[in-house]
Legacy VTK file of the C-alpha trace (Angstrom):
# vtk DataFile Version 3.0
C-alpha trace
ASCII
DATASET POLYDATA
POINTS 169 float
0.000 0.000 0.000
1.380 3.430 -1.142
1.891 5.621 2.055
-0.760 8.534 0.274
-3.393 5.517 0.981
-1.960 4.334 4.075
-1.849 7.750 5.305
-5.684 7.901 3.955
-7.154 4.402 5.373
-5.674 5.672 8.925
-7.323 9.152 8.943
-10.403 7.594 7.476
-10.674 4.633 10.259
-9.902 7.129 12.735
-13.037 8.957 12.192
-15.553 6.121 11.981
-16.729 6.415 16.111
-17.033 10.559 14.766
-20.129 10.022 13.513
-21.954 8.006 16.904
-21.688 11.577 18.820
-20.469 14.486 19.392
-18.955 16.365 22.510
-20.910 16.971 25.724
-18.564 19.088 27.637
-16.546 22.513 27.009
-12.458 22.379 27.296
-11.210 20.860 30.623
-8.088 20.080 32.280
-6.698 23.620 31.095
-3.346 24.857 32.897
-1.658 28.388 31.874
1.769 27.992 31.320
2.738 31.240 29.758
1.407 34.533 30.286
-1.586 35.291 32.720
-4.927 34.357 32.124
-8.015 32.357 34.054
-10.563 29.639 33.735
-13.575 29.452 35.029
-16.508 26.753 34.125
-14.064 23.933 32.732
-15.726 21.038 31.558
-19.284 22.867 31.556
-21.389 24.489 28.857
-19.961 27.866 29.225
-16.187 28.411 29.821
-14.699 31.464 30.536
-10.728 32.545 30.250
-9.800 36.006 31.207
-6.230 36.522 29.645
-4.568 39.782 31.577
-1.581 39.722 29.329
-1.291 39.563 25.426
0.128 36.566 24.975
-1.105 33.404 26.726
-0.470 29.646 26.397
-2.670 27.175 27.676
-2.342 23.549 27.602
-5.829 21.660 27.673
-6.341 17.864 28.586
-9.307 18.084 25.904
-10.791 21.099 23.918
-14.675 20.218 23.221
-17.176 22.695 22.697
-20.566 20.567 22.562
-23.986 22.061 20.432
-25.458 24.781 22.679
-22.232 25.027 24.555
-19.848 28.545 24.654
-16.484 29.094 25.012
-15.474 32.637 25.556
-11.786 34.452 25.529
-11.764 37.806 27.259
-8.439 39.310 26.056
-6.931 42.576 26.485
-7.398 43.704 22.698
-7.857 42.480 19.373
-3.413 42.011 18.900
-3.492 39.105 21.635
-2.935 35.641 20.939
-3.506 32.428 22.967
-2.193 29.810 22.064
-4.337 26.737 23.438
-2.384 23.137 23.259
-4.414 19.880 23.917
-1.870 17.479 25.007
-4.796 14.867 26.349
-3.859 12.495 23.722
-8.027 11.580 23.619
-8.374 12.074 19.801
-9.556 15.160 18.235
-11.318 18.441 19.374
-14.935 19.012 18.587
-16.358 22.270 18.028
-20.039 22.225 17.772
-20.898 24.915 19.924
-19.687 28.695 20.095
-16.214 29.824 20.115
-15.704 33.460 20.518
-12.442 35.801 21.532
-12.112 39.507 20.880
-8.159 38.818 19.682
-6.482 35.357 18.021
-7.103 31.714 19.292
-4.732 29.232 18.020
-5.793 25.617 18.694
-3.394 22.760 18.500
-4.135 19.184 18.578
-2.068 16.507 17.626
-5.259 14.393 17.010
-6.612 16.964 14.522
-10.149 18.911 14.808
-13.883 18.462 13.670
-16.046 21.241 13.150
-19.510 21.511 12.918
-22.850 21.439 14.857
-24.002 18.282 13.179
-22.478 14.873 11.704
-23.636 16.307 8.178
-21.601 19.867 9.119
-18.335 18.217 10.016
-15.017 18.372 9.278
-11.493 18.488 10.436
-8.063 19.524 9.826
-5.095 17.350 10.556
-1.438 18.671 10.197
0.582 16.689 13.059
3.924 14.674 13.095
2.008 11.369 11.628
1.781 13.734 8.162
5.112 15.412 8.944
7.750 13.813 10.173
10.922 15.085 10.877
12.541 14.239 8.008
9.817 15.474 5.797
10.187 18.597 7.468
14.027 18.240 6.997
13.199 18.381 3.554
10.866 21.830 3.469
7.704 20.603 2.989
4.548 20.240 4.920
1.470 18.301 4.419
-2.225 19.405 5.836
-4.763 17.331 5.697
-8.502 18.801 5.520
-12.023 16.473 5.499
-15.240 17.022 4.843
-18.253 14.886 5.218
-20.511 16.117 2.192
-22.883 12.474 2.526
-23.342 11.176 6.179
-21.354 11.062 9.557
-18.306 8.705 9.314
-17.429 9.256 4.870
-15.113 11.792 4.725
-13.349 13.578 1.526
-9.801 14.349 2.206
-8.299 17.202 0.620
-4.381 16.855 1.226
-2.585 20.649 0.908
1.016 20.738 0.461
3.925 22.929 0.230
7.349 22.340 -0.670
10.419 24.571 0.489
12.525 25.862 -2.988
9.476 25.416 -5.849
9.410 21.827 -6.326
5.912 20.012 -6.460
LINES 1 170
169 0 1 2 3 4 5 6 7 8 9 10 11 12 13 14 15 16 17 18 19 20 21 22 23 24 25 26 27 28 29 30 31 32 33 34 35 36 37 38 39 40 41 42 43 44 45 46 47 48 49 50 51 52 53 54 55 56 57 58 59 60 61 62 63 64 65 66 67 68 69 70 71 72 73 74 75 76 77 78 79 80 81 82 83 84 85 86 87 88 89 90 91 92 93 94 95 96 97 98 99 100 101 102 103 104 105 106 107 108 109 110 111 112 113 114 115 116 117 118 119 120 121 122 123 124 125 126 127 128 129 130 131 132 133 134 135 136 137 138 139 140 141 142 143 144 145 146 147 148 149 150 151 152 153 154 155 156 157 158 159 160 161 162 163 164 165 166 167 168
Protein backbone atom coordinates (compact mmCIF):
# COMPACT_ATOMS: atom_id res chain seq x y z
CA UNK A 1 0.00 0.00 0.00
CA UNK A 2 1.38 3.43 -1.14
CA UNK A 3 1.89 5.62 2.05
CA UNK A 4 -0.76 8.53 0.27
CA UNK A 5 -3.39 5.52 0.98
CA UNK A 6 -1.96 4.33 4.07
CA UNK A 7 -1.85 7.75 5.31
CA UNK A 8 -5.68 7.90 3.96
CA UNK A 9 -7.15 4.40 5.37
CA UNK A 10 -5.67 5.67 8.93
CA UNK A 11 -7.32 9.15 8.94
CA UNK A 12 -10.40 7.59 7.48
CA UNK A 13 -10.67 4.63 10.26
CA UNK A 14 -9.90 7.13 12.73
CA UNK A 15 -13.04 8.96 12.19
CA UNK A 16 -15.55 6.12 11.98
CA UNK A 17 -16.73 6.42 16.11
CA UNK A 18 -17.03 10.56 14.77
CA UNK A 19 -20.13 10.02 13.51
CA UNK A 20 -21.95 8.01 16.90
CA UNK A 21 -21.69 11.58 18.82
CA UNK A 22 -20.47 14.49 19.39
CA UNK A 23 -18.95 16.36 22.51
CA UNK A 24 -20.91 16.97 25.72
CA UNK A 25 -18.56 19.09 27.64
CA UNK A 26 -16.55 22.51 27.01
CA UNK A 27 -12.46 22.38 27.30
CA UNK A 28 -11.21 20.86 30.62
CA UNK A 29 -8.09 20.08 32.28
CA UNK A 30 -6.70 23.62 31.09
CA UNK A 31 -3.35 24.86 32.90
CA UNK A 32 -1.66 28.39 31.87
CA UNK A 33 1.77 27.99 31.32
CA UNK A 34 2.74 31.24 29.76
CA UNK A 35 1.41 34.53 30.29
CA UNK A 36 -1.59 35.29 32.72
CA UNK A 37 -4.93 34.36 32.12
CA UNK A 38 -8.02 32.36 34.05
CA UNK A 39 -10.56 29.64 33.73
CA UNK A 40 -13.58 29.45 35.03
CA UNK A 41 -16.51 26.75 34.12
CA UNK A 42 -14.06 23.93 32.73
CA UNK A 43 -15.73 21.04 31.56
CA UNK A 44 -19.28 22.87 31.56
CA UNK A 45 -21.39 24.49 28.86
CA UNK A 46 -19.96 27.87 29.22
CA UNK A 47 -16.19 28.41 29.82
CA UNK A 48 -14.70 31.46 30.54
CA UNK A 49 -10.73 32.54 30.25
CA UNK A 50 -9.80 36.01 31.21
CA UNK A 51 -6.23 36.52 29.65
CA UNK A 52 -4.57 39.78 31.58
CA UNK A 53 -1.58 39.72 29.33
CA UNK A 54 -1.29 39.56 25.43
CA UNK A 55 0.13 36.57 24.98
CA UNK A 56 -1.11 33.40 26.73
CA UNK A 57 -0.47 29.65 26.40
CA UNK A 58 -2.67 27.18 27.68
CA UNK A 59 -2.34 23.55 27.60
CA UNK A 60 -5.83 21.66 27.67
CA UNK A 61 -6.34 17.86 28.59
CA UNK A 62 -9.31 18.08 25.90
CA UNK A 63 -10.79 21.10 23.92
CA UNK A 64 -14.68 20.22 23.22
CA UNK A 65 -17.18 22.70 22.70
CA UNK A 66 -20.57 20.57 22.56
CA UNK A 67 -23.99 22.06 20.43
CA UNK A 68 -25.46 24.78 22.68
CA UNK A 69 -22.23 25.03 24.55
CA UNK A 70 -19.85 28.55 24.65
CA UNK A 71 -16.48 29.09 25.01
CA UNK A 72 -15.47 32.64 25.56
CA UNK A 73 -11.79 34.45 25.53
CA UNK A 74 -11.76 37.81 27.26
CA UNK A 75 -8.44 39.31 26.06
CA UNK A 76 -6.93 42.58 26.48
CA UNK A 77 -7.40 43.70 22.70
CA UNK A 78 -7.86 42.48 19.37
CA UNK A 79 -3.41 42.01 18.90
CA UNK A 80 -3.49 39.10 21.64
CA UNK A 81 -2.93 35.64 20.94
CA UNK A 82 -3.51 32.43 22.97
CA UNK A 83 -2.19 29.81 22.06
CA UNK A 84 -4.34 26.74 23.44
CA UNK A 85 -2.38 23.14 23.26
CA UNK A 86 -4.41 19.88 23.92
CA UNK A 87 -1.87 17.48 25.01
CA UNK A 88 -4.80 14.87 26.35
CA UNK A 89 -3.86 12.50 23.72
CA UNK A 90 -8.03 11.58 23.62
CA UNK A 91 -8.37 12.07 19.80
CA UNK A 92 -9.56 15.16 18.24
CA UNK A 93 -11.32 18.44 19.37
CA UNK A 94 -14.94 19.01 18.59
CA UNK A 95 -16.36 22.27 18.03
CA UNK A 96 -20.04 22.23 17.77
CA UNK A 97 -20.90 24.91 19.92
CA UNK A 98 -19.69 28.69 20.09
CA UNK A 99 -16.21 29.82 20.12
CA UNK A 100 -15.70 33.46 20.52
CA UNK A 101 -12.44 35.80 21.53
CA UNK A 102 -12.11 39.51 20.88
CA UNK A 103 -8.16 38.82 19.68
CA UNK A 104 -6.48 35.36 18.02
CA UNK A 105 -7.10 31.71 19.29
CA UNK A 106 -4.73 29.23 18.02
CA UNK A 107 -5.79 25.62 18.69
CA UNK A 108 -3.39 22.76 18.50
CA UNK A 109 -4.14 19.18 18.58
CA UNK A 110 -2.07 16.51 17.63
CA UNK A 111 -5.26 14.39 17.01
CA UNK A 112 -6.61 16.96 14.52
CA UNK A 113 -10.15 18.91 14.81
CA UNK A 114 -13.88 18.46 13.67
CA UNK A 115 -16.05 21.24 13.15
CA UNK A 116 -19.51 21.51 12.92
CA UNK A 117 -22.85 21.44 14.86
CA UNK A 118 -24.00 18.28 13.18
CA UNK A 119 -22.48 14.87 11.70
CA UNK A 120 -23.64 16.31 8.18
CA UNK A 121 -21.60 19.87 9.12
CA UNK A 122 -18.33 18.22 10.02
CA UNK A 123 -15.02 18.37 9.28
CA UNK A 124 -11.49 18.49 10.44
CA UNK A 125 -8.06 19.52 9.83
CA UNK A 126 -5.10 17.35 10.56
CA UNK A 127 -1.44 18.67 10.20
CA UNK A 128 0.58 16.69 13.06
CA UNK A 129 3.92 14.67 13.09
CA UNK A 130 2.01 11.37 11.63
CA UNK A 131 1.78 13.73 8.16
CA UNK A 132 5.11 15.41 8.94
CA UNK A 133 7.75 13.81 10.17
CA UNK A 134 10.92 15.09 10.88
CA UNK A 135 12.54 14.24 8.01
CA UNK A 136 9.82 15.47 5.80
CA UNK A 137 10.19 18.60 7.47
CA UNK A 138 14.03 18.24 7.00
CA UNK A 139 13.20 18.38 3.55
CA UNK A 140 10.87 21.83 3.47
CA UNK A 141 7.70 20.60 2.99
CA UNK A 142 4.55 20.24 4.92
CA UNK A 143 1.47 18.30 4.42
CA UNK A 144 -2.22 19.40 5.84
CA UNK A 145 -4.76 17.33 5.70
CA UNK A 146 -8.50 18.80 5.52
CA UNK A 147 -12.02 16.47 5.50
CA UNK A 148 -15.24 17.02 4.84
CA UNK A 149 -18.25 14.89 5.22
CA UNK A 150 -20.51 16.12 2.19
CA UNK A 151 -22.88 12.47 2.53
CA UNK A 152 -23.34 11.18 6.18
CA UNK A 153 -21.35 11.06 9.56
CA UNK A 154 -18.31 8.70 9.31
CA UNK A 155 -17.43 9.26 4.87
CA UNK A 156 -15.11 11.79 4.72
CA UNK A 157 -13.35 13.58 1.53
CA UNK A 158 -9.80 14.35 2.21
CA UNK A 159 -8.30 17.20 0.62
CA UNK A 160 -4.38 16.85 1.23
CA UNK A 161 -2.59 20.65 0.91
CA UNK A 162 1.02 20.74 0.46
CA UNK A 163 3.92 22.93 0.23
CA UNK A 164 7.35 22.34 -0.67
CA UNK A 165 10.42 24.57 0.49
CA UNK A 166 12.53 25.86 -2.99
CA UNK A 167 9.48 25.42 -5.85
CA UNK A 168 9.41 21.83 -6.33
CA UNK A 169 5.91 20.01 -6.46
Amino acid sequence: MTRCLRNLALATTALLPLGIGFAVAGPEGGVVVGGGATISGQGGANVTINQTTPRAIINWHTFNIGAGETTRFNQPDSSSVTLNRVTGGLGPSEINGTLTANGRIFIVNRDGMLFGATPNEAFFVKCDAELNPQDVRDRGQLFIDVGIAPVKPAEFVIFRLSQFAGGGA
